[in-house]
N, C-alpha and C positions, 0 to 999 in steps of 0.2 A: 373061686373065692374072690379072683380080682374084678370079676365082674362087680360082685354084689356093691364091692367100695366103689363103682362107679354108680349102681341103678341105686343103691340109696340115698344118696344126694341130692338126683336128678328126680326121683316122687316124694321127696319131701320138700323141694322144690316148688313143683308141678301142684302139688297139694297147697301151697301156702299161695301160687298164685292165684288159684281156683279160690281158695278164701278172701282173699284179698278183693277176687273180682266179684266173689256174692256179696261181700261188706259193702262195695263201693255203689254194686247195685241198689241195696237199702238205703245207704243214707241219700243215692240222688231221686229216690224214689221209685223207682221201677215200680215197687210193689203195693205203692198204698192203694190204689182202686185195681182191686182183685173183682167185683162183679159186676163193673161198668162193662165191659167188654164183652162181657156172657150174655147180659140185658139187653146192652144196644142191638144186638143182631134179631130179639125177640120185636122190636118195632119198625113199621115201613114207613121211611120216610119220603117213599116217593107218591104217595096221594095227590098230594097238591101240583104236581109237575105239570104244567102245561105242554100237551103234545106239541111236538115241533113240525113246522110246518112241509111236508115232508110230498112231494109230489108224486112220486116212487118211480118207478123205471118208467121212462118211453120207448 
């Protein structure tokens, strides 16, 4: 029983910093472009790369 008056403190604790730390995710924005990140890896942006001048082993 003495436990419990320890580990409920310490997850409801754990629990509010956990909220704390999703809230503070949303308001700095973490979340507003949810499918920029899926999209971008859909396009190559290496087309235009000019090979580099590359002699290769002697």
């Amino acid at each position: 029983m003495s436990n419990l008056l320890l580990l409920i403190p310490i997850a409801l604790f754990l629990g509010l910093l956990g909220l704390g730390a999703f809230l503070w995710a949303l308001k700095s924005g973490q979340f507003d472009d949810m499918d920029g990140a899926a999209n971008r890896i859909l396009f190559d942006d290496d087309e235009n790369v000019a090979p580099k001048n590359n002699p290769g082993p002697k």
